[in-house]
Backbone of each chain as ProteinMPNN parsed JSONL, in Angstrom:
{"seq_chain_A": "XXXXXXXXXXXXXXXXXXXXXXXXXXXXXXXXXXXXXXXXXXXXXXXXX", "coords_chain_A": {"N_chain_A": [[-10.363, -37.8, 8.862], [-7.059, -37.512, 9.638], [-4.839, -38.454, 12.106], [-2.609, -36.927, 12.305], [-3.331, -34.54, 11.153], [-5.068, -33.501, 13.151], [-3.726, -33.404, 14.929], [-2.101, -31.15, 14.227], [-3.998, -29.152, 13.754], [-4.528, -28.445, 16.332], [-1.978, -27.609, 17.057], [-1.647, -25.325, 16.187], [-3.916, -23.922, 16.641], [-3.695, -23.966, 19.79], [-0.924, -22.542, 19.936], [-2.411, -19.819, 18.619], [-4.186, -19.265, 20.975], [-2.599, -19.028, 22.958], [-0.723, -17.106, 21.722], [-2.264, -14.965, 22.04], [-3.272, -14.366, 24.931], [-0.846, -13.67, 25.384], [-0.45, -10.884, 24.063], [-2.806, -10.174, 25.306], [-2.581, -9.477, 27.954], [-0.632, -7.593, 27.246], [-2.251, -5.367, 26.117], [-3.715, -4.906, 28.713], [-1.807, -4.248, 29.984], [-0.906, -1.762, 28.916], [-3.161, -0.405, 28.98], [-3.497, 0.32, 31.576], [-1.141, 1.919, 31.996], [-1.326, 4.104, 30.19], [-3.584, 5.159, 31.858], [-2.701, 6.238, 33.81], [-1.054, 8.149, 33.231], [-2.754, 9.699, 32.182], [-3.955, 10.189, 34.331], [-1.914, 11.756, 35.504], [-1.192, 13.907, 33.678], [-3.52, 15.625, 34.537], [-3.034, 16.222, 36.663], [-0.112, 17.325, 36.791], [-1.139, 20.09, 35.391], [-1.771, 19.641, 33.296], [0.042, 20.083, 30.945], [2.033, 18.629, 30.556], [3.394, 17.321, 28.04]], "CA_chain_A": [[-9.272, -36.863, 9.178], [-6.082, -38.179, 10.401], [-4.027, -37.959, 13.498], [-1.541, -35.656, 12.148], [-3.928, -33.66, 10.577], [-5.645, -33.319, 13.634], [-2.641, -32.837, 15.954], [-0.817, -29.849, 13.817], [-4.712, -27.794, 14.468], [-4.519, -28.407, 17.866], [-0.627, -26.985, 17.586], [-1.698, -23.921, 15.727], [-5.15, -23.146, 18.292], [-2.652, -23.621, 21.223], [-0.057, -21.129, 19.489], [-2.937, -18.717, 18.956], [-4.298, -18.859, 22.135], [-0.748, -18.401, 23.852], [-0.544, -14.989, 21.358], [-4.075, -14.035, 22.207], [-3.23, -14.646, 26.296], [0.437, -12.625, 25.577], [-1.049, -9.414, 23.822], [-3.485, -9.643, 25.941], [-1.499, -9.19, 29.035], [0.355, -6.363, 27.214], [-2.926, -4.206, 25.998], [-4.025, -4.504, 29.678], [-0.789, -3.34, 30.853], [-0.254, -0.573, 28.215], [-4.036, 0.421, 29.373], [-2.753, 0.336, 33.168], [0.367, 3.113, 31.968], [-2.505, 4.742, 29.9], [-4.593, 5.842, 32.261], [-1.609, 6.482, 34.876], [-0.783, 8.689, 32.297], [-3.811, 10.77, 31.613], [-4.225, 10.597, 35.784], [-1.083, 12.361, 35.971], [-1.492, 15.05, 33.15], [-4.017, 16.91, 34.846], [-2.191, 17.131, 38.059], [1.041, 18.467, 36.081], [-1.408, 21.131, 34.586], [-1.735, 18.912, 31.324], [1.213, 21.092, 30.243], [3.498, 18.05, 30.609], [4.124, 17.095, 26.814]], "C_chain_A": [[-8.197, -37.615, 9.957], [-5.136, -37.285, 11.652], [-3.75, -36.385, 13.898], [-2.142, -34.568, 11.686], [-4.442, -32.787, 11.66], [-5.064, -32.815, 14.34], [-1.947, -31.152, 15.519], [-2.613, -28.689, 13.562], [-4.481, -27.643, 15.506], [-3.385, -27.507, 18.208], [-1.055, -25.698, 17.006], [-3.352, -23.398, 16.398], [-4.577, -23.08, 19.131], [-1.541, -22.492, 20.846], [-1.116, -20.246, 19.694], [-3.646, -18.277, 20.078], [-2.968, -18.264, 23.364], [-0.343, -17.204, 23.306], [-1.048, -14.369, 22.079], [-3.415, -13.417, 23.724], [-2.007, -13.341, 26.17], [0.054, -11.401, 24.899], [-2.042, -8.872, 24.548], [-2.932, -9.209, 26.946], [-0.681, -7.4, 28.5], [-0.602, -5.094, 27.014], [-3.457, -3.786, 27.357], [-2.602, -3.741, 30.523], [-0.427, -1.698, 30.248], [-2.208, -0.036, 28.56], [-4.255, 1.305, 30.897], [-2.165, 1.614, 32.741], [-0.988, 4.668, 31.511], [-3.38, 5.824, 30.865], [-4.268, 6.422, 33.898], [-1.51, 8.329, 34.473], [-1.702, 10.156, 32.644], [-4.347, 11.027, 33.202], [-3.276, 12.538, 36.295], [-0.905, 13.792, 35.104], [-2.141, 16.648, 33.657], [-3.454, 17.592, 36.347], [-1.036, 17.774, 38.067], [-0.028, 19.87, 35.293], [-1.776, 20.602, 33.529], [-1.594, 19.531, 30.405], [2.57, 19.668, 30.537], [4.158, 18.037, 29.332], [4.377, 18.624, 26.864]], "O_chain_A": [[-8.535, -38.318, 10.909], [-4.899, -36.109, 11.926], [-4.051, -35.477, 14.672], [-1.508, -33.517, 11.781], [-4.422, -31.567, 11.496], [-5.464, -31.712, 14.712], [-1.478, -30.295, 16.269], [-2.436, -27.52, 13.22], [-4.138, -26.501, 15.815], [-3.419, -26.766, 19.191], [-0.574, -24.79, 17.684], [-3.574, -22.188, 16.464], [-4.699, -21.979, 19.669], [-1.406, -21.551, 21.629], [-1.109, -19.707, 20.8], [-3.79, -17.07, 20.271], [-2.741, -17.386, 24.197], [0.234, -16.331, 23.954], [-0.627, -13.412, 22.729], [-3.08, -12.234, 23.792], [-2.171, -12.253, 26.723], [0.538, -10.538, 25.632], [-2.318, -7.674, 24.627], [-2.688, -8.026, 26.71], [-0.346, -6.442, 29.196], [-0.257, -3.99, 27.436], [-3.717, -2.592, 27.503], [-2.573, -2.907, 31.428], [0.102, -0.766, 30.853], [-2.334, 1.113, 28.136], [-4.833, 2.346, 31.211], [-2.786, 2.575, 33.194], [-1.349, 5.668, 32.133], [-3.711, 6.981, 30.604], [-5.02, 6.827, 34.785], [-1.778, 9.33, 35.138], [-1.39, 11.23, 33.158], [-5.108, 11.978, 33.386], [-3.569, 13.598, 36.847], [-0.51, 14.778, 35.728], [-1.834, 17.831, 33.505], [-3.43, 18.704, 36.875], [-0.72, 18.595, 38.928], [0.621, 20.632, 34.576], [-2.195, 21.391, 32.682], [-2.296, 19.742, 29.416], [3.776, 19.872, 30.673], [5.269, 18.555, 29.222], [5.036, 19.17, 25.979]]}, "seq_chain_B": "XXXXXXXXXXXXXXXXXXXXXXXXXXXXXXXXXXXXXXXXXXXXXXXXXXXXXXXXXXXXXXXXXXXXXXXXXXXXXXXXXXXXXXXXXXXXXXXXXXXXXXXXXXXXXXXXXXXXXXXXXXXXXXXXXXXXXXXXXXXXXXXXXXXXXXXXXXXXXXXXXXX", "coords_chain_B": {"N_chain_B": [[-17.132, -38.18, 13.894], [-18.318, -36.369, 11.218], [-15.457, -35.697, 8.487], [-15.154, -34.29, 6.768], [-16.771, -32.289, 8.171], [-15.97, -31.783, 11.128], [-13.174, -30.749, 10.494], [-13.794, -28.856, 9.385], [-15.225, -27.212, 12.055], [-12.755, -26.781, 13.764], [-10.816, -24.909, 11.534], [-12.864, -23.237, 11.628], [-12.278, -22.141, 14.281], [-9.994, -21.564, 14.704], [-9.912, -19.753, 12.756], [-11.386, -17.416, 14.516], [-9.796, -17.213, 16.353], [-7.376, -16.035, 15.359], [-8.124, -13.331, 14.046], [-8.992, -12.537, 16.721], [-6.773, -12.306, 17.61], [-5.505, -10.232, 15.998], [-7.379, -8.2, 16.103], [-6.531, -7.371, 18.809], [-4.093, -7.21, 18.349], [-4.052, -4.754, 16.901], [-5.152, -2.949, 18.779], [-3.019, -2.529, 20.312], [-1.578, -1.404, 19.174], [-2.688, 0.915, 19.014], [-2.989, 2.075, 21.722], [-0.097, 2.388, 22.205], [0.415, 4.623, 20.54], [-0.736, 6.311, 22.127], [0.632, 6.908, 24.202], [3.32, 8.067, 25.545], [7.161, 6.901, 25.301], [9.574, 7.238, 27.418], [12.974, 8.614, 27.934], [14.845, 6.869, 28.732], [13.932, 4.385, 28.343], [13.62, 4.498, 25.929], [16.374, 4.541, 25.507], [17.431, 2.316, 26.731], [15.475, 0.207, 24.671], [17.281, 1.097, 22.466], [19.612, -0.03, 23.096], [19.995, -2.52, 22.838], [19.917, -4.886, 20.536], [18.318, -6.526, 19.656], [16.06, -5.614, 19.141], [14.576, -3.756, 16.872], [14.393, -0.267, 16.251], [13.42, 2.54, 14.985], [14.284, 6.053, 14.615], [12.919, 9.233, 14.382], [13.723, 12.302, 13.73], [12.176, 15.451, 14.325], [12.65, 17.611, 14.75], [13.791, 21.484, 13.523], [17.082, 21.556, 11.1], [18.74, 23.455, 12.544], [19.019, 25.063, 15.222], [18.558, 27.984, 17.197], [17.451, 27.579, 20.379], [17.814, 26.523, 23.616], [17.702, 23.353, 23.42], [18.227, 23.0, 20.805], [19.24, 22.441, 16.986], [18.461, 19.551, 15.17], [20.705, 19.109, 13.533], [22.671, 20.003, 15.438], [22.36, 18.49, 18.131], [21.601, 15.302, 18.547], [19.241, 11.838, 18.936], [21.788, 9.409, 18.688], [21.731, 7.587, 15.421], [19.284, 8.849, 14.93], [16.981, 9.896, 12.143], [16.259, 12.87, 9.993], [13.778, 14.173, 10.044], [12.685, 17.173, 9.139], [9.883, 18.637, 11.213], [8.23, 16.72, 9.618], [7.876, 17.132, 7.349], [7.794, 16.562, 3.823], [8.213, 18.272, 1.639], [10.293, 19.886, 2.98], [12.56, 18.698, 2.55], [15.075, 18.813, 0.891], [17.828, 19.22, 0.142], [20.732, 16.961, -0.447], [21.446, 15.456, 1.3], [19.283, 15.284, 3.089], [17.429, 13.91, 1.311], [18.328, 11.761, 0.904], [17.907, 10.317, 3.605], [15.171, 10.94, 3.841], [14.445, 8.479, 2.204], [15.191, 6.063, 3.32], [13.564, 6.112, 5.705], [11.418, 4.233, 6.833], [8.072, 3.506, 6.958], [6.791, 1.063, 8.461], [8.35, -0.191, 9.921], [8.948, -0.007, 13.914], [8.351, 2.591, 15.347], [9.756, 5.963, 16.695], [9.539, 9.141, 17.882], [10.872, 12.143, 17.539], [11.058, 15.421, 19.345], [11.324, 18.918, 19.859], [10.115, 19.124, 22.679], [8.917, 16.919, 23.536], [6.138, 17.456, 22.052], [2.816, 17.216, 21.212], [1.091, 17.936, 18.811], [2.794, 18.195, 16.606], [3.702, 15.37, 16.79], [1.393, 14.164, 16.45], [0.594, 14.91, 13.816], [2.981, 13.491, 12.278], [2.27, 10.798, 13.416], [0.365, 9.541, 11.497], [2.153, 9.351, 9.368], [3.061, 7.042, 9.847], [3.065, 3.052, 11.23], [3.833, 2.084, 12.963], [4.058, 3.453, 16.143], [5.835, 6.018, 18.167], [5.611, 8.734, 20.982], [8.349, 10.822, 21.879], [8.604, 11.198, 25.032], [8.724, 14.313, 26.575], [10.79, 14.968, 24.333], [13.838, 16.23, 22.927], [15.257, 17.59, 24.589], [14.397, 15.747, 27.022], [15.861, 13.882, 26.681], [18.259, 14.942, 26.626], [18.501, 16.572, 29.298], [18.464, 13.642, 30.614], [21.503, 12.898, 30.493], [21.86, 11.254, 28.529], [24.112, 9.698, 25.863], [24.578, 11.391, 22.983], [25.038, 12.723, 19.238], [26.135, 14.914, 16.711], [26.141, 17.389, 14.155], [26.143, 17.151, 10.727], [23.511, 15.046, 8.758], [24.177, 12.023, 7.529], [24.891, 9.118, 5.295], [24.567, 5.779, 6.912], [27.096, 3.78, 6.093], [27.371, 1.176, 3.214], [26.522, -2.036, 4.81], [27.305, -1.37, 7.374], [25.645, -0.906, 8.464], [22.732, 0.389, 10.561], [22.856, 0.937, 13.225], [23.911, 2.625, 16.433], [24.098, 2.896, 19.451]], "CA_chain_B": [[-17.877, -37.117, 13.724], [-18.206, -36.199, 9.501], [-14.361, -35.476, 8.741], [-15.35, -32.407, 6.964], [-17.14, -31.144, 9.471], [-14.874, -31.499, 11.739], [-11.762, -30.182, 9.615], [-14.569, -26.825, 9.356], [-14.666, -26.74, 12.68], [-10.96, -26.534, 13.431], [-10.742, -23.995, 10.618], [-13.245, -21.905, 12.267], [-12.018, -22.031, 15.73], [-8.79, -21.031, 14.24], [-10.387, -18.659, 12.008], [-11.898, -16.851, 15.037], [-8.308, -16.779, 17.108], [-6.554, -15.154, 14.428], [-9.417, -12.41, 14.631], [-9.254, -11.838, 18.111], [-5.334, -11.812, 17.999], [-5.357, -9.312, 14.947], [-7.875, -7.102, 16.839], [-5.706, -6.939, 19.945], [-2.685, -6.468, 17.906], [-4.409, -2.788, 16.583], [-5.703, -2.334, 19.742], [-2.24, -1.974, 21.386], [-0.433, -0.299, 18.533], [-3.244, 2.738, 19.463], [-2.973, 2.557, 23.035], [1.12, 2.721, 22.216], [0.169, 5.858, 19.998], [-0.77, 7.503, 23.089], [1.629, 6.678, 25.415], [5.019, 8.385, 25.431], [8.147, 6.522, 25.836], [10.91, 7.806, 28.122], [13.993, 8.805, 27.292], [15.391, 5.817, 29.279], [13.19, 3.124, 28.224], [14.293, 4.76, 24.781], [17.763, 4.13, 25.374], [17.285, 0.605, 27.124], [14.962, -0.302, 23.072], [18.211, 1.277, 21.338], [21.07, -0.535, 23.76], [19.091, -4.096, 22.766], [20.309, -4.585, 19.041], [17.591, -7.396, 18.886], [15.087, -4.43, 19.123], [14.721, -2.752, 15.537], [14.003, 1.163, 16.638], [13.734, 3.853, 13.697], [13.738, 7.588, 15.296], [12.46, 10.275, 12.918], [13.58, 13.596, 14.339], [11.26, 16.289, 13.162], [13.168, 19.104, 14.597], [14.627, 22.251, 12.603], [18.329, 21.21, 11.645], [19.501, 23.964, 13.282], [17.847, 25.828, 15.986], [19.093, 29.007, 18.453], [17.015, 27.528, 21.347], [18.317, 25.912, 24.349], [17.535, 22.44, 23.147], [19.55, 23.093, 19.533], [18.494, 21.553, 16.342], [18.568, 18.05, 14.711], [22.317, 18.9, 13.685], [23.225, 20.668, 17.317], [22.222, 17.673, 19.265], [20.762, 14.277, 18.173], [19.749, 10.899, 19.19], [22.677, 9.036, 17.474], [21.199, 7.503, 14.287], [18.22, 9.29, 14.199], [16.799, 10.424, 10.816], [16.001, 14.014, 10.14], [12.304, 14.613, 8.965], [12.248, 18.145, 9.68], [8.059, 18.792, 10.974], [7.514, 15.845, 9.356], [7.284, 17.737, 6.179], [8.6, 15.648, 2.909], [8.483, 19.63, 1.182], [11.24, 20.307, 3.514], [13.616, 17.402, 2.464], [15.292, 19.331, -0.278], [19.052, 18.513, -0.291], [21.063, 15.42, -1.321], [21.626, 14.59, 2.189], [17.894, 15.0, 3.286], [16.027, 12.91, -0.083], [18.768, 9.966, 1.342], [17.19, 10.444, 4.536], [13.673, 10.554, 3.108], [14.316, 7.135, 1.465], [15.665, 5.524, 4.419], [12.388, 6.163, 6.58], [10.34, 3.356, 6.654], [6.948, 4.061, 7.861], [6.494, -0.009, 8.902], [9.395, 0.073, 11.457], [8.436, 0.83, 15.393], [9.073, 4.225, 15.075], [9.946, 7.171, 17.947], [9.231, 10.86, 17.141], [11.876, 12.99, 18.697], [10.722, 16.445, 18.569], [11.965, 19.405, 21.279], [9.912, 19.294, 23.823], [7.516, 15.997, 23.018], [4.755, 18.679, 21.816], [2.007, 16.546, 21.139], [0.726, 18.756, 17.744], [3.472, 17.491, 15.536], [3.362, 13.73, 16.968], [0.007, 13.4, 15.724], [0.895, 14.729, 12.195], [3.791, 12.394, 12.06], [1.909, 9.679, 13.733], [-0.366, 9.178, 10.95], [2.469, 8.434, 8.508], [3.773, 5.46, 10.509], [1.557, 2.213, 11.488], [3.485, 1.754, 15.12], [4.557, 5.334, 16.481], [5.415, 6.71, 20.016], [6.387, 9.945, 21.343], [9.442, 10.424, 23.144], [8.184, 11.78, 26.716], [9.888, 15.412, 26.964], [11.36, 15.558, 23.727], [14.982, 15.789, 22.854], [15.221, 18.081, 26.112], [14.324, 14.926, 28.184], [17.098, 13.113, 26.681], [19.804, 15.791, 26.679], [18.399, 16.518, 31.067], [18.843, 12.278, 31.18], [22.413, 12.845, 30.519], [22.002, 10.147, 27.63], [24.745, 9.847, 24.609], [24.088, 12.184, 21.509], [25.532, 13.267, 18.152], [26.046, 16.224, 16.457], [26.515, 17.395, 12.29], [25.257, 16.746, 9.043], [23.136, 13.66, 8.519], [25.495, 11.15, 6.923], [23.837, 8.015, 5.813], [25.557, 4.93, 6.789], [28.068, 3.266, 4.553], [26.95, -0.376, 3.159], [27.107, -3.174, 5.547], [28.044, -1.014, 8.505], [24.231, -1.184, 9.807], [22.284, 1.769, 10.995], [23.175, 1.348, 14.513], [24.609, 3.977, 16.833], [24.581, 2.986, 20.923]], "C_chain_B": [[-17.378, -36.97, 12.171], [-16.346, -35.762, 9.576], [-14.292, -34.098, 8.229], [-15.512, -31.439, 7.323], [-16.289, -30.744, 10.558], [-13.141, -30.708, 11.166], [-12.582, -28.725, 9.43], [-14.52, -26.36, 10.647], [-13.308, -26.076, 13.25], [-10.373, -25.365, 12.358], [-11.508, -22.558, 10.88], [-12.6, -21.414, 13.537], [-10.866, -21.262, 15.132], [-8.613, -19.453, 13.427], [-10.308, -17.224, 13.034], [-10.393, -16.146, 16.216], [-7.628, -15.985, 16.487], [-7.079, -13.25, 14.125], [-9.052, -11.844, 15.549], [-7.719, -11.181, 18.474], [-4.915, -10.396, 16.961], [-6.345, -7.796, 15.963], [-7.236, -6.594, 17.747], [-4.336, -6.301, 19.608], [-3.097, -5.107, 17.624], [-4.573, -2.152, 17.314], [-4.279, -1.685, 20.456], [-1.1, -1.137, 20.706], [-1.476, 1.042, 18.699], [-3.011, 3.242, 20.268], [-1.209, 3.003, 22.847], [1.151, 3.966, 21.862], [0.128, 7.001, 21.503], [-0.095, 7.389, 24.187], [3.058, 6.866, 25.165], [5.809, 7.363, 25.628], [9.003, 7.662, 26.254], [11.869, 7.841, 27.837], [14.771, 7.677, 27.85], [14.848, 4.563, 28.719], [13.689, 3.311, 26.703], [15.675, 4.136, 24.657], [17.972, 2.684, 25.768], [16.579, -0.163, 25.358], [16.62, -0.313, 22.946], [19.965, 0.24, 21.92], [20.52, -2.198, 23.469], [19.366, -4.154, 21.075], [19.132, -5.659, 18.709], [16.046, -6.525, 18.326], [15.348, -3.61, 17.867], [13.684, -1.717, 16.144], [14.685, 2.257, 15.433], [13.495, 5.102, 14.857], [13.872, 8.411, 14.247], [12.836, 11.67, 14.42], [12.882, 14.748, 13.639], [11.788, 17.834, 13.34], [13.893, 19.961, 13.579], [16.12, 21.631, 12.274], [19.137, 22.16, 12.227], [18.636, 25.348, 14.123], [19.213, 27.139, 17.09], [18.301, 28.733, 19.772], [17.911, 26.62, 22.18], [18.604, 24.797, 23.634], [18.618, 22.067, 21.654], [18.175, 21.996, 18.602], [18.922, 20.23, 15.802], [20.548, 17.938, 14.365], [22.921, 19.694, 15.155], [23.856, 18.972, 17.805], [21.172, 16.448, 18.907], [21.067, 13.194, 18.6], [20.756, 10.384, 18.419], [21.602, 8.086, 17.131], [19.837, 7.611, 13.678], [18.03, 10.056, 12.997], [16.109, 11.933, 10.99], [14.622, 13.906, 9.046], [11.698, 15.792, 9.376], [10.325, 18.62, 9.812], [7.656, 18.038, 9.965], [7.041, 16.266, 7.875], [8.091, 17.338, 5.025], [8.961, 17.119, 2.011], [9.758, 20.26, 1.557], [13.137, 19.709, 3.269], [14.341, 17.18, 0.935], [17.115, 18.944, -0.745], [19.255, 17.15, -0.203], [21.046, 14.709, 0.376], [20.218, 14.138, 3.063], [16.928, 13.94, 2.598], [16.949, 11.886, 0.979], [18.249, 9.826, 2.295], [15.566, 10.098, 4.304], [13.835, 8.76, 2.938], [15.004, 6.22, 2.423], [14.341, 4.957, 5.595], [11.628, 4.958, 6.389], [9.134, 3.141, 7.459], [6.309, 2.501, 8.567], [6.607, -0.706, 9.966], [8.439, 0.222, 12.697], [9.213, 1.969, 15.481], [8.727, 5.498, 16.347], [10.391, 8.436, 16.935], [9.891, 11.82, 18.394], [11.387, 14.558, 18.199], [11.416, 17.637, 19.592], [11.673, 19.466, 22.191], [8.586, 17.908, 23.963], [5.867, 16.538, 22.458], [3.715, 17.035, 21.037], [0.766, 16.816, 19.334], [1.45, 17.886, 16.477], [4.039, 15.686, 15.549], [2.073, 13.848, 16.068], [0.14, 14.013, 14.161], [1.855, 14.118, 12.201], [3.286, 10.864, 12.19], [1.176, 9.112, 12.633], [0.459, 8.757, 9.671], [3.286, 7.298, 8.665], [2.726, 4.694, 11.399], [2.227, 1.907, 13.298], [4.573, 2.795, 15.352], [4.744, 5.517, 18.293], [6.005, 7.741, 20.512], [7.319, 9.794, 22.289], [9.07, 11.614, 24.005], [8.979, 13.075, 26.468], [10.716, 15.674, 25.554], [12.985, 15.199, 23.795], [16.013, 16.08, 24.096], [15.333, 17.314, 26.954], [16.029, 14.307, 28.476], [18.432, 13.674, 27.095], [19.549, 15.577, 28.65], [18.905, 15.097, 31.269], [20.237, 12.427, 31.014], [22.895, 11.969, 29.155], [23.259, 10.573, 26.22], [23.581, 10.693, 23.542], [25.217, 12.239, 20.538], [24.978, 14.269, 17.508], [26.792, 16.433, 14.484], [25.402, 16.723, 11.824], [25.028, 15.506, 9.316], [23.395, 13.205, 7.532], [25.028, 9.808, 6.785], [25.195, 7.096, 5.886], [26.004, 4.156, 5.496], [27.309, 1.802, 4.513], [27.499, -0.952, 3.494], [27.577, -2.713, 6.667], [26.862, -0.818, 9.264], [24.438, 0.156, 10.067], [22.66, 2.07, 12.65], [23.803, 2.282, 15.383], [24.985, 3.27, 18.379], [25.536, 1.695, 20.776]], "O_chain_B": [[-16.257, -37.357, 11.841], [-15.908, -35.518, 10.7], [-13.759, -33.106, 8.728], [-15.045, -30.307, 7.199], [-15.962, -29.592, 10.839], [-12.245, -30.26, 11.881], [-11.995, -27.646, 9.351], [-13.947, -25.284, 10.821], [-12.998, -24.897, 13.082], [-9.223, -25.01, 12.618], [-11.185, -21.401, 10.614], [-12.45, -20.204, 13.708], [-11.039, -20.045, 15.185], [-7.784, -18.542, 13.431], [-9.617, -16.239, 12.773], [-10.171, -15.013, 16.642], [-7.175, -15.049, 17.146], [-6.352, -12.259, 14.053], [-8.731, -10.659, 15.462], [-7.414, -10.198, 19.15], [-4.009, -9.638, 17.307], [-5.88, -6.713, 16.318], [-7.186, -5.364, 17.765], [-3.687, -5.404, 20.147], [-2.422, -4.23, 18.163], [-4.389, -0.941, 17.197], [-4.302, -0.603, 21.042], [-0.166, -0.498, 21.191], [-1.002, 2.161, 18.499], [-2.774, 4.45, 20.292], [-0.956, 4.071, 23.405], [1.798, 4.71, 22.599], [0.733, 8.04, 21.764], [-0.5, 7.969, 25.195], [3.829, 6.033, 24.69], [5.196, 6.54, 26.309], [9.148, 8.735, 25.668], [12.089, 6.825, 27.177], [15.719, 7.534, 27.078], [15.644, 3.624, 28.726], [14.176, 2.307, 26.183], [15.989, 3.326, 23.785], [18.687, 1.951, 25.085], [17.262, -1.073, 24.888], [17.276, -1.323, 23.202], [20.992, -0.009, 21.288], [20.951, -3.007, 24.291], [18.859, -3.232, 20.437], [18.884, -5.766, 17.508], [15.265, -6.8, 17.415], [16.297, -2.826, 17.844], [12.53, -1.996, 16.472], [15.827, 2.607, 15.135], [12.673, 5.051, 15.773], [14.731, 8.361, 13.368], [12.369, 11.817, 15.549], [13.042, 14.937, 12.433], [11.595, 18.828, 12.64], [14.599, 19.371, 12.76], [16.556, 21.078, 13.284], [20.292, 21.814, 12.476], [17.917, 26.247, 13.688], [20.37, 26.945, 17.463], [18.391, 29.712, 20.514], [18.748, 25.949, 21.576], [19.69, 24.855, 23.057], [19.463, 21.181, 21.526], [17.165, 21.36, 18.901], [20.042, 19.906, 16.2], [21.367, 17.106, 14.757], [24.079, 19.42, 15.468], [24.973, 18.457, 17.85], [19.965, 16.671, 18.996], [22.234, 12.872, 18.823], [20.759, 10.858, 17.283], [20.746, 7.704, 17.929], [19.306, 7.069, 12.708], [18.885, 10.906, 12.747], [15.474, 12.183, 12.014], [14.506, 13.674, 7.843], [10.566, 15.818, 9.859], [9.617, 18.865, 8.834], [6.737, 18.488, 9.281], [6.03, 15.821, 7.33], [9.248, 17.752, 5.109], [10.131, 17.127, 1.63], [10.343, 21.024, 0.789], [14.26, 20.083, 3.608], [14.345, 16.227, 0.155], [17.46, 18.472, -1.829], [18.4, 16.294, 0.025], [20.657, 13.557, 0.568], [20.038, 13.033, 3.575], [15.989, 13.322, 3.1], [16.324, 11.252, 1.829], [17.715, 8.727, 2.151], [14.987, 9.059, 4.624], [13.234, 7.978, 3.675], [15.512, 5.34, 1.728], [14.206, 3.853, 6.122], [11.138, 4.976, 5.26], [9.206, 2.622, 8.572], [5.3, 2.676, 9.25], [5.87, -1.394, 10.672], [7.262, 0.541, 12.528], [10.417, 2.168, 15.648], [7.605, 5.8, 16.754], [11.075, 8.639, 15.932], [9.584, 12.083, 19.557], [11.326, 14.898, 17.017], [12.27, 17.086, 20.287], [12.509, 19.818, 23.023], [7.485, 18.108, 24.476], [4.777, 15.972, 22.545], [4.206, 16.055, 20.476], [-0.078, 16.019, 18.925], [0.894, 17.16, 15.652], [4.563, 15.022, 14.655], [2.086, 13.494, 14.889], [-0.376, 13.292, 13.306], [1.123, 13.56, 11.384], [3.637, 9.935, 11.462], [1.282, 7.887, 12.691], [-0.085, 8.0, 8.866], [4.011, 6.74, 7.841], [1.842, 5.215, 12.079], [1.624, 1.661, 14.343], [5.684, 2.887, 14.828], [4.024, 5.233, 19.25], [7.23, 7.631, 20.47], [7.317, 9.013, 23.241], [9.227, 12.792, 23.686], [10.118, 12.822, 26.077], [11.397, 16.698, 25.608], [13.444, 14.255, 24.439], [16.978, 15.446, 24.521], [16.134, 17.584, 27.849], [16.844, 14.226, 29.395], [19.374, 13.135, 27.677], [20.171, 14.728, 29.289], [19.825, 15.048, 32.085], [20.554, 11.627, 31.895], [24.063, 11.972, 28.764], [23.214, 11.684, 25.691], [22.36, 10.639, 23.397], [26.322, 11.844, 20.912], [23.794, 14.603, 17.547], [27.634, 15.768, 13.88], [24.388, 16.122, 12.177], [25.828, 14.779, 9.906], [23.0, 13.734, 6.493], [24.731, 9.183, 7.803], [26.301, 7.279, 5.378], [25.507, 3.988, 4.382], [26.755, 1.316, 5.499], [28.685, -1.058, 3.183], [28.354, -3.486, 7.229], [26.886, -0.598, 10.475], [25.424, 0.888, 9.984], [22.724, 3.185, 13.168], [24.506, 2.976, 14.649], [26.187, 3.071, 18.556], [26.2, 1.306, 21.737]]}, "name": "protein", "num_of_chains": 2, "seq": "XXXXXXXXXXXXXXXXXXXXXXXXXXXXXXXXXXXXXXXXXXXXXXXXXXXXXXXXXXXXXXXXXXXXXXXXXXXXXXXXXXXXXXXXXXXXXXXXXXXXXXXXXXXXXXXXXXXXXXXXXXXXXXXXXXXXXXXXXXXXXXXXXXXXXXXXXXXXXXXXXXXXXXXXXXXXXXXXXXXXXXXXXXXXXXXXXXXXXXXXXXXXXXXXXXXX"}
């Protein structure tokens, strides 16, 4: 296997880990709002929508 | 180390990332499902032109309630899918509307009061969906720009845009 062969996985496992890391970040934050969310429902009555 | 083997590894590892990033991607277009947007955070998407935002309004086009209907009082260049019902989408200016919709889009469901009933039958014919918090109500109380009349599709080359 050569270099380049070897170098351009390495660039596309480091891209998908740098997705993985940035969606991850966003499902924990959109689970954060989530459950803000469903905190705050029942203390409006969970008559807000 | 064998070069095949190694070139399988690397193929799996890669394999397995693509996986985990595909899972997370579904995971957060559900959790989006259930999480309103605000009529502000709405208008901050639509004031960002790099941000492609479809809004399906599902209200009546014309209502006697406070709130008014889809022709009263609308986000500007939202589409009219009255209750989400394609049965309903009977004149010439509605089918162009119809055929406009693209259920692929990140798509906001303006309805009058964010009722949560007719989100989830809308939600299911679009793959990334989110209710707008409060409805069209929120937006009109935020003070935010609207438009009003017949839905008019845009002319070619003049882009769907509105803010």
């Amino acid at each position: 296997m050569s270099m380049t062969e070897r170098l351009l996985f390495w660039i596309a496992i480091i891209v998908l880990i740098v997705a993985t890391f940035g969606v991850k970040g966003k499902v924990d934050n959109l689970e954060k709002q989530l459950s803000q969310v469903s905190q705050q429902q029942p203390a409006n009555g969970g008559n807000q929508q | 180390m064998n070069p095949k083997i190694e070139r399988s590894v690397y193929i799996v590892v890669i394999l397995v990332l693509a996986f985990v990033l595909f899972t997370l991607g579904k995971k957060e277009v559900e959790l989006k499902k259930q999480i309103p947007i605000t009529a502000e955070e709405l208008y901050k998407k639509l004031s960002n032109p790099k941000i492609k935002v479809q809004i399906i309004d599902v209200r009546e086009l014309t209502s006697s309630d406070e709130v008014g209907g889809y022709e009263d009082s609308r986000i500007p260049g939202a589409l009219p899918f009255p209750n989400c019902d394609e049965s309903k989408m009977t004149t010439e200016n509605l089918k162009e509307a119809l055929k406009r919709i693209n259920p692929y889009v990140y798509t906001v469901i303006v309805s009058t009061d964010g009722n949560q009933e007719i989100f989830k039958k809308c939600a299911s014919k679009f793959t990334n969906v989110q209710n707008l918090a409060g409805g069209m109500k929120a937006w009109q109380d935020a003070g935010l720009p609207d438009d009003s009349g017949e839905y008019t599709p845009p002319k070619a080359g003049g882009g769907g845009g509105c803010l």
